[in-house]
N, C-alpha and C positions, 0 to 999 in steps of 0.2 A: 507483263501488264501492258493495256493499253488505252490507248483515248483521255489521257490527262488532261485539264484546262483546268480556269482558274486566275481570276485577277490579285496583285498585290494589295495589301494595303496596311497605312502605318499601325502604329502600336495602339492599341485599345487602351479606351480610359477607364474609370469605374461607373459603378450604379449611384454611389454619391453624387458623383460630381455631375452624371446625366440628371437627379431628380434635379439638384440646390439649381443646375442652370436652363431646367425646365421652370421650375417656380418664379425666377426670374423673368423670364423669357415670355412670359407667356400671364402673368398675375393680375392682365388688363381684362383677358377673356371672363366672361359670364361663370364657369364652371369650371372648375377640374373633375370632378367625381359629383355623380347623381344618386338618388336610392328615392324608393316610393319609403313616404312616412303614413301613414294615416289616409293611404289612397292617394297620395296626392307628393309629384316629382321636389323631393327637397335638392337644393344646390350644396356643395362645399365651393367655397373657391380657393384659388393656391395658397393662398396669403392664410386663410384659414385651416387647409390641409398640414403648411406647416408647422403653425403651431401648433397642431396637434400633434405632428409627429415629433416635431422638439419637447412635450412633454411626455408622450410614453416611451423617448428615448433616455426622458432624464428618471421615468419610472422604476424602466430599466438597471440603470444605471446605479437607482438607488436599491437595490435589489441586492448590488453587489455581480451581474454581470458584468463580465471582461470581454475583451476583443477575443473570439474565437469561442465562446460556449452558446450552447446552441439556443434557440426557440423557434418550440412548435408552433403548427397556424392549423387548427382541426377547424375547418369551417367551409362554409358554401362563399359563392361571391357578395361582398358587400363593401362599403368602404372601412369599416374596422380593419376589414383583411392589407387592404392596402397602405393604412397608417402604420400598423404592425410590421409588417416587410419592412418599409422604407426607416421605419424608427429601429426594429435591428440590421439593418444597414449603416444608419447612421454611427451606430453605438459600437459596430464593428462585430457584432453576433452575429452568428451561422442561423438564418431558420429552416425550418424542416417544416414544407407543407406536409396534411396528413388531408387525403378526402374522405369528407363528410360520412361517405358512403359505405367504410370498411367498418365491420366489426369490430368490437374493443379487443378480442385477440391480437387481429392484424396490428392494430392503435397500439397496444403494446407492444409487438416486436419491434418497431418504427420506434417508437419513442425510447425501448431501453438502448435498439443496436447504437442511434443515434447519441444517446447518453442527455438527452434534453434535461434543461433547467427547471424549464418553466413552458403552460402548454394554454395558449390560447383558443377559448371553445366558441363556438357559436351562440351555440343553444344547451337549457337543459339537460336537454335528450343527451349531445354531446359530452357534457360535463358526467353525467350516469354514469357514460362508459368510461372514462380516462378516470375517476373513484373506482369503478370496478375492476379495475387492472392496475392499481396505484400500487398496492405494495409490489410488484411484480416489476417495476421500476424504481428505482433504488435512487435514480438519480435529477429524478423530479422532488421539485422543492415547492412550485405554487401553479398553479389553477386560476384562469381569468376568464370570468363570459364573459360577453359580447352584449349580451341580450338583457332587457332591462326584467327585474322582477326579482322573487325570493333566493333570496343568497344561502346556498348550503353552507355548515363549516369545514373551513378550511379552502374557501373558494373565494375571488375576491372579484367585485363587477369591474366590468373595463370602466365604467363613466364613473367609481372611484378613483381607480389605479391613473387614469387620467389628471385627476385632481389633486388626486398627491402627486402628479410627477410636475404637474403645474408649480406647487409648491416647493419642490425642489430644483426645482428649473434652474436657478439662481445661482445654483452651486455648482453650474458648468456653462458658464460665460463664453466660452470657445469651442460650443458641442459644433457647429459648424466644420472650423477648422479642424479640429481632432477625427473628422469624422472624414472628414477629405486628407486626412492623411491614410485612407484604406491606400491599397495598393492592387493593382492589376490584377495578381497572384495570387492576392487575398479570397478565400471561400468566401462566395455569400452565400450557398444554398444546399442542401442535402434535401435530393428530389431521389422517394423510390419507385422504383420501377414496379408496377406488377406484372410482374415473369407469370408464368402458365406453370410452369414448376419451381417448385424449390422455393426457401426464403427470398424475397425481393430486396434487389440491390442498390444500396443507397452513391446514387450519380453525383459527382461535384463539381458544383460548377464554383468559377471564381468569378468575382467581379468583371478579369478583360472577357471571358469566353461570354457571360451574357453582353454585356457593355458594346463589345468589339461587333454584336449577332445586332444589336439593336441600330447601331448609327451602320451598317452596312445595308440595313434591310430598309431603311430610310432615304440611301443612296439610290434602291431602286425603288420603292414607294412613295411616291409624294400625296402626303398625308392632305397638307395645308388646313388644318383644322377640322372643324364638324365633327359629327357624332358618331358616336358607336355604342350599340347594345352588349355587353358584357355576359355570355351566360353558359358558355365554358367555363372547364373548371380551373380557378386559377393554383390549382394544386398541383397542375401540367404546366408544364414549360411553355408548350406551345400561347394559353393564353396568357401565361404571366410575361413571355415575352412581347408577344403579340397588344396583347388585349390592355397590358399593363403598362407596362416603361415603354416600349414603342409610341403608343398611344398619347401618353402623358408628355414624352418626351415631343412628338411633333405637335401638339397643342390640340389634340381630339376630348372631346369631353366624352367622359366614361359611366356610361349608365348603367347600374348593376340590374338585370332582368328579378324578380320578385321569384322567379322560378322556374322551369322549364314548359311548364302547362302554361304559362302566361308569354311566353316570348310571340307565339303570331299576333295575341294582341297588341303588345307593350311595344312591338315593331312599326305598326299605325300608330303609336302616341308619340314614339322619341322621333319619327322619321329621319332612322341614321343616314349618315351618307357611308360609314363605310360598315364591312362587318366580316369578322373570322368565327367559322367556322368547321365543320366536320363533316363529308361528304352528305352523312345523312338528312341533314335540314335541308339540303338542295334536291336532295333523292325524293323526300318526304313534298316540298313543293311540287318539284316538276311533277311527281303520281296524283297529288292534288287539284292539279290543273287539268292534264288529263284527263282526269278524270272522270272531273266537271264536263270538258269539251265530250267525251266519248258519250257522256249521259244526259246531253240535253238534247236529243231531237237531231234527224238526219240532218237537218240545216245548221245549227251549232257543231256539229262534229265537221262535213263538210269546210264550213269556212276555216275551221281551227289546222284540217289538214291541211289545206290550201296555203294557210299562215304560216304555215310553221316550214312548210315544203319552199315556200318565197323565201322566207327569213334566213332560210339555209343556203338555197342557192345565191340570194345576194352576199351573204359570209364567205362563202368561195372564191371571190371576186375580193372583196376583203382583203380576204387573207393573203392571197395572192398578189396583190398589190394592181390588181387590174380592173378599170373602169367599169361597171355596169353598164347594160343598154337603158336606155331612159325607159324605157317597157319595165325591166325590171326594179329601176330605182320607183317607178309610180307603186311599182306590185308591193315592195316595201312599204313605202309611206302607209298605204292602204292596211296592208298587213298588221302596222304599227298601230293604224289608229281604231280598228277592231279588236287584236288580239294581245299583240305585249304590252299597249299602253297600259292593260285595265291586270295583266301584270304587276309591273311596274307599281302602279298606284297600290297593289294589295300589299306591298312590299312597304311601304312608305312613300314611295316615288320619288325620294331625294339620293338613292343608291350612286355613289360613283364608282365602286366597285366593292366586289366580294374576296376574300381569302379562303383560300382552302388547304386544310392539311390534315394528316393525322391516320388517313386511310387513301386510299385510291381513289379520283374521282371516274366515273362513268364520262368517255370521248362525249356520247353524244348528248350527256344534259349539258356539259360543258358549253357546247355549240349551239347548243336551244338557247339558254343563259344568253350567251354573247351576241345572236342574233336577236334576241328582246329587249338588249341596249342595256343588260347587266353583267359586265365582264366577271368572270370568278379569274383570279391571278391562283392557280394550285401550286402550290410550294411542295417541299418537301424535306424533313430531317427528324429526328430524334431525340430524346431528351438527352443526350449524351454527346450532342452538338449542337447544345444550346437555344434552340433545336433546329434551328432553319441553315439546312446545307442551299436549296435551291429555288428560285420563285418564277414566274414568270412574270416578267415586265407586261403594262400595263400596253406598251405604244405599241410590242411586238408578241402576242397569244399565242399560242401556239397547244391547240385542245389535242390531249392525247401523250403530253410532258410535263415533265413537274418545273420545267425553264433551268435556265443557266446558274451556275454556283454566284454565290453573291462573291462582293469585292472580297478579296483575303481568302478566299476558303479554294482549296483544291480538289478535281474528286479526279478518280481513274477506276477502271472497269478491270477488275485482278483476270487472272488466265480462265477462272470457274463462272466468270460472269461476273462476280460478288459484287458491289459496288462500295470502294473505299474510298475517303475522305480526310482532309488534313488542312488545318488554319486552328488563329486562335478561338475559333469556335469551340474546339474539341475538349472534351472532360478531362479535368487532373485526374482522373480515376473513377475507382467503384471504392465506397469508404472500406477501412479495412479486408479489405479481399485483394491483394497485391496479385493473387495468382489468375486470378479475373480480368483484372485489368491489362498485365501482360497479353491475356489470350484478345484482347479487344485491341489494342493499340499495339503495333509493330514495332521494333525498333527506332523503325525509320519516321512516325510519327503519325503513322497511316490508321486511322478508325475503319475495323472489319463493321458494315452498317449490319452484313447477315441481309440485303435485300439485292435481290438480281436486276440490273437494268443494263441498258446501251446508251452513247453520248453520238446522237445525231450529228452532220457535218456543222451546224449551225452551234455546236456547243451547249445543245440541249440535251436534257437529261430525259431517260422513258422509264418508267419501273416495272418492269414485268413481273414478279414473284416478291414473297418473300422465300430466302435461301430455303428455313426451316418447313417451307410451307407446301414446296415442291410435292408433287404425287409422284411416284415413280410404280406403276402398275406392275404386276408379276411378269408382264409381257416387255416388261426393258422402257417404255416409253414414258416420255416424263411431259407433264401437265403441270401447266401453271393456272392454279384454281381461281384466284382472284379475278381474272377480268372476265373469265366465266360466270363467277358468280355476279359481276355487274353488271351484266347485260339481261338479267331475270329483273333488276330494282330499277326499269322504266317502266315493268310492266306492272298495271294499275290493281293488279290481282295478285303481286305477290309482294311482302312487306320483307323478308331477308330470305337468305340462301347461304348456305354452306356446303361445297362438294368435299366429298370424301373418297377415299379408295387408295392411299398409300399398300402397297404390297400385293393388294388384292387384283384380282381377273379385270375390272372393270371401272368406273368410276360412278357414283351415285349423288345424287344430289339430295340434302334437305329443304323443305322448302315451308317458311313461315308465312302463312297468306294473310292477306290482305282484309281482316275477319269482314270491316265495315263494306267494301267492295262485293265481297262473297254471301256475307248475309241480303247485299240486298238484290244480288243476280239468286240466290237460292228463291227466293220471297217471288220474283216474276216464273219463277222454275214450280212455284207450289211446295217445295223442300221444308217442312219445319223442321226442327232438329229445339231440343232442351236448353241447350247452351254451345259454345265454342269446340268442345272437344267431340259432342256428337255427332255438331255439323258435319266435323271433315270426316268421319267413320262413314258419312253416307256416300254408296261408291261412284255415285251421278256428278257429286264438288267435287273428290277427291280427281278423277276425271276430268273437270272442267279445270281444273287447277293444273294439272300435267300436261292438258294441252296447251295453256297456256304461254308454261314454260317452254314446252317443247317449239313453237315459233321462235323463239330466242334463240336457236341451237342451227341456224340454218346453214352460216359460213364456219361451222364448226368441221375439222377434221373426224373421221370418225373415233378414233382412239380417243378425240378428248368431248367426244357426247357422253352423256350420263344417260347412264342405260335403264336404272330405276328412279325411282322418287320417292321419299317416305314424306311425307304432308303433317306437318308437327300441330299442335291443340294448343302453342302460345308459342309467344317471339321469346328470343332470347333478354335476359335479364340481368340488369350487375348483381343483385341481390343471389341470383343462381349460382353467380361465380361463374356465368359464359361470357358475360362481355366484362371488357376493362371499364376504368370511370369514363373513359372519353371514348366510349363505345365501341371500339372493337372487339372484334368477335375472338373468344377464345377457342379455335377448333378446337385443339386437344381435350378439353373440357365439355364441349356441345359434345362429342363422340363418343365420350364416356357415359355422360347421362342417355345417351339413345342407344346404349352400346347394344343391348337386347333385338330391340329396334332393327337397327343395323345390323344383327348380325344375321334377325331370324329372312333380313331383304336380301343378303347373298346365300340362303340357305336355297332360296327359292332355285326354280330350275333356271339354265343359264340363259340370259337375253339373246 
């Protein structure tokens, strides 16, 4: 093995004692937690956050939970979700997020393997399913919405369950202190994974592995307050460590988004200063921009390539720690005050910077971003490392790495590439699967991540693959698909990509277009088409779409061009079961639903 790095650092505390000495710390500020009520942004503030959570920890409590049994959180983001968490923390309960998004099947597996208590719903709808699967779970005993309105039997509203914990509040005078006797080691969460095969494995995190991920990630982001839009799901690690206790913990106010259709606007009303998210909201702006620029008239596209080509070359200089010529610093200013200010301002225009995790970002929105005065910092890790192994610091960018391991955490590049990992970020395990767990964690304390990257001279980290994701053609040669598929999601005509071609002669690409962009290049083309799936049948798009791509493909070796293209009639979907909740694409899954598809593309004669 080689390339290890990695700083010390002391023993982690728990999620208790991070919330009780955020509440403190911080209970002069304006807000803890935001939500739209009736159109319009309602405030919690700390002091009132906590007494919420000291009574549905004494609701809890009164329930007859004990330290270590579980409760679920079946919901979208909003602040319920967050009183919940923190009140079974207090009370010393395990919970077990469930998303929104899964069937009552899946909702059942999760809640019996987990053995839950008791299962907090959102909505409704929510509630439907967790009765529709109820006898099925044996070890569920009560049902709480969220949501105000008709109460089924056997289901109990949270703004009761609230009111009786109010009332029995009184009969645990020391919930504070009891609750700050968690211990490091202590579970606080059973997070599962959705795997692409097989039952999905429930991840354990304790108290130190988040705790110890949260004040480390703090050590290199200096938060200092201000806002943040919440609309991730906090059913992931990444937001609940991120978006949740990171947040709270450095005094950011947390504004739950109403919905994912509403975040570009609800981003002009909070005007966050900071924000995490997922490669695709940055992919989705920068095509947006774009796109605007390519489609207003030769003299709006001109200045926009002019700006962006300035923006870039003053970044070089940047980066490099070397002065611009005053030609170039004026080409900037100018640059700035044309094209990223009016950026900038669609964004909110109070941005200090952006987070990235969860998928790869594309080198060059990275460097468009950072030259329009909106840094994205791309991290990197797992729900199984609590989740953030790596960030990049805000003083020192570096587009094209996921940055250096935080304090405490170790990584090293095993002999096959793999990229392995070790601190107390790392998972007590996979629940009951000991034989799992073994195959993840080495003797020696080492987490296999299963993703291939290298550790720069600077002690940055690069991710080229994932292990499982590798192509290896019938020809011996092996492709790393990912950063090929990211260099097709700058261009303004294509909305996703998946390549393909494990075993096979060659490698293929799918490709999701960009419907709104293509219908209105068809419309100057004279193209009608019925609807979406028509469109791409006509072989004038399907053409203008593979040439497209094919520009993208230029500094490509030849082994790893894609020698076909099949043009899909809709993006991927979580409801398909192709992507995860936090949007990653599931190949294995996309390739079986096109397997026809794909296979009548290599029946053809050979490229």
């Amino acid at each position: 093995m080689n390339g290890t790095t990695g700083r010390a650092l002391g023993r982690p505390g728990t999620l208790t004692a991070l919330f009780f000495a955020a509440i403190r710390r911080h209970r002069e500020l304006p807000a803890a937690l935001r939500s739209k009520v009736d159109g319009s942004w309602r405030a919690i503030r700390h002091d009132e956050l906590l007494e919420r959570v000291r009574h549905v920890h004494a609701g809890f409590r009164d329930l007859g939970l004990v330290p270590g049994d579980r409760v679920a959180i079946l919901s979208e983001n909003r602040p319920e979700w967050a009183i919940t968490d923190y009140a079974c923390l207090a009370a010393r309960c395990v919970d077990v997020p469930v998303y929104p998004t899964l069937p009552a099947q899946q909702i059942a597996y999760i809640l019996r393997d987990s053995g839950a208590r008791v299962v907090c719903c959102s909505t409704a709808a929510q509630v439907e399913k967790v009765l529709e699967i109820r006898d099925a779970v044996p070890a569920l005993e009560q049902v709480i919405l969220f949501d105000e309105g008709p109460i089924r039997d056997g289901v109990r509203s949270f703004r009761e369950f609230e009111r009786h914990g109010a009332a029995a509040a009184p009969r645990w005078p020391d919930w504070e202190a009891e609750a700050l006797e968690a211990e490091p080691d202590d579970l606080a969460t059973l997070i599962y994974t959705s795997g692409t095969t097989g039952d999905p494995k429930g991840v354990m995190l304790t108290h130190g592995n988040i705790a110890s991920n949260v004040v480390a990630a703090l050590d290199v982001l200096d938060l200092r307050g201000g806002e943040c839009l919440s609309f991730l799901p906090l059913s992931h690690i990444f937001e609940r460590m991120v978006g949740h206790y990171t947040m709270l913990h450095g005094g950011v106010t947390i504004s739950y988004a109403t919905s994912h259709e509403t975040v570009a606007a609800e981003l002009l009303e909070i005007r966050p200063t900071l924000l995490a998210s997922v490669p695709r909201l940055y992919e989705k702006i920068y095509a947006r921009v774009v796109e605007k620029a390519t489609g207003g008239g030769a003299l709006t596209r001109a200045i926009f390539e002019w700006a962006r080509a300035t923006g870039l070359k003053h970044l070089e200089y940047r980066l490099e720690g070397t002065p611009p010529s005053w030609a170039l610093r004026l080409g900037q200013r100018i640059a700035d005050l044309l094209v990223f200010s009016k950026l900038r301002a669609g964004m909110g225009g109070r941005f200090r910077f952006c987070v990235s995790g969860g998928a790869p970002l594309n080198p060059d929105i990275a460097r468009f971003f950072l030259a329009a005065g909106l840094p994205i910092l791309e991290g990197y890790g797992l729900t199984e490392t609590s989740p953030v192994i790596t960030v990049n610091p805000l003083e020192r960018i570096k587009p094209g790495t996921v940055g250096p391991p935080l304090p405490g955490v170790e990584i090293r590049i095993a002999d096959d590439g793999e990229i392995l990992c070790r601190g107390p970020n790392v998972m007590r395990g996979y629940f009951g699967k000991p034989e799992a767990t073994a195959e993840a964690i080495d003797p020696d304390g080492w987490f296999h991540t299963g993703d291939i990257g290298e550790i720069d001279a600077d002690g940055y980290l690069r991710i080229t693959d994932r292990k499982k994701d590798l192509i290896v053609t019938a020809g011996g040669k092996n492709i790393a698909p990912q950063p090929i598929e990211a260099l097709l999601k700058t261009n303004p005509f294509i909305a996703n990509a998946v390549m393909l071609g494990d075993k096979r002669r060659f490698p293929i690409m799918l490709l999701v277009p960009n419907f709104e962009r293509v219908r209105a290049w068809a419309a100057t083309e004279q193209i009608a088409a019925a609807d979406d799936e028509a469109l791409v049948e006509v072989p004038a798009v399907r053409e203008k779409i593979e040439r497209e791509a094919r520009k993208s493909f230029r500094d490509l070796a030849q082994y790893e061009t894609p020698k076909k293209f099949l043009v899909l009639p809709r993006d991927f979907t979580i409801a398909s079961g192709e992507l995860t909740p936090k949007m990653s694409v599931k190949r294995k899954v996309v390739e079986q639903h096109w397997q026809a598809s794909i296979d009548a593309l290599y029946a053809e004669e050979h490229p």
